[in-house]
C-alpha positions in Angstrom: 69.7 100.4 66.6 73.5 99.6 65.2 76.3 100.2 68.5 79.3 101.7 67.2 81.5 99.1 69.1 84.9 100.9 68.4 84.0 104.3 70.8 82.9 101.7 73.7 85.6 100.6 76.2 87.2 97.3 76.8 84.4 96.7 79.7 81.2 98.1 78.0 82.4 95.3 74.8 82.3 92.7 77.1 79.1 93.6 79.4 77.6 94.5 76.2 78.1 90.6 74.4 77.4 89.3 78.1 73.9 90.7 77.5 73.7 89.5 74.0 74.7 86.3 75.0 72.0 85.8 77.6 69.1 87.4 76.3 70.1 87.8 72.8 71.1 90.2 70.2 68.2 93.1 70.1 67.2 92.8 73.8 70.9 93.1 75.2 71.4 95.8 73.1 68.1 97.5 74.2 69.2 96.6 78.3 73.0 97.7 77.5 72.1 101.1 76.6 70.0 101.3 79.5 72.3 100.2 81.8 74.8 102.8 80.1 72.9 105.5 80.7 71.8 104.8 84.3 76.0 104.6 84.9 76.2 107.7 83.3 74.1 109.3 85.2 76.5 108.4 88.4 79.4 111.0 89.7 82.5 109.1 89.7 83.5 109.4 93.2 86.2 107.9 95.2 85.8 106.3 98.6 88.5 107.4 101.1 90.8 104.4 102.4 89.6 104.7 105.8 93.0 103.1 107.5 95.0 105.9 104.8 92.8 108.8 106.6 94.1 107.3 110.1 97.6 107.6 109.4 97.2 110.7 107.7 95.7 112.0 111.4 98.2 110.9 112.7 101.1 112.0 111.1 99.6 115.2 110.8 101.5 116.6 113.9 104.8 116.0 111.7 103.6 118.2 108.7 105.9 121.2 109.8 108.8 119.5 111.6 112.0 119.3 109.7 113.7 117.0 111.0 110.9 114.3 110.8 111.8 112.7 107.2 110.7 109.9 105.3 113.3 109.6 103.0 113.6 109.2 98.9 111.7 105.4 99.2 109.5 106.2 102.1 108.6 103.4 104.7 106.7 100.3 104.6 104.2 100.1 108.2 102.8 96.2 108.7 101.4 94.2 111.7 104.2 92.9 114.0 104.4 89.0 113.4 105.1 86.3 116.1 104.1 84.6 119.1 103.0 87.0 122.0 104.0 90.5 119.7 102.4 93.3 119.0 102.1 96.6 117.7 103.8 97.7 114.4 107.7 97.1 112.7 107.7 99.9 109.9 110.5 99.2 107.6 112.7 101.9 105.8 112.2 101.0 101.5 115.4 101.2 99.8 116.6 101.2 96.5 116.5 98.1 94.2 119.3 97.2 92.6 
């Protein structure tokens, strides 16, 4: 069975002469297009950043109130740094130059 190589993406070319590589030329053809169509079979679904959903609760109170703004660049939130700190610095992104 000839594989039209040129409709397969960057990723299925490589897995694909992974395969042939290790097993050879018939069988990692033969075990490619199973593997292909056991990943086609899968719905593409996205995981939600679980730390993206808690900010998102809790900025949720700020959805309607105007004068609550976040500006062109938006913020940057990280871990406080240093000896005995805690909590969070959030920093305001500006513009590069």
């Amino acid at each position: 069975m000839a594989i039209d190589e040129t409709t397969l993406t960057k990723g299925h070319r490589r897995k694909l002469n992974a395969l042939r590589k290790s097993v050879g030329d018939k069988l990692g053809e033969e075990v490619f297009w199973k593997w292909k169509a056991l990943q086609d079979k899968k719905p593409a679904t996205r995981r939600a950043d679980p730390v993206a959903e808690k900010i998102r609760a809790a900025l949720a109170d700020y959805v309607d109130d105007r004068s609550f703004r976040l500006g062109n660049y938006g913020y940057t939130v990280r871990r406080a740094r240093g000896k005995g700190v805690s909590g969070f610095v959030a920093v305001k992104n500006t513009k590069k130059p």
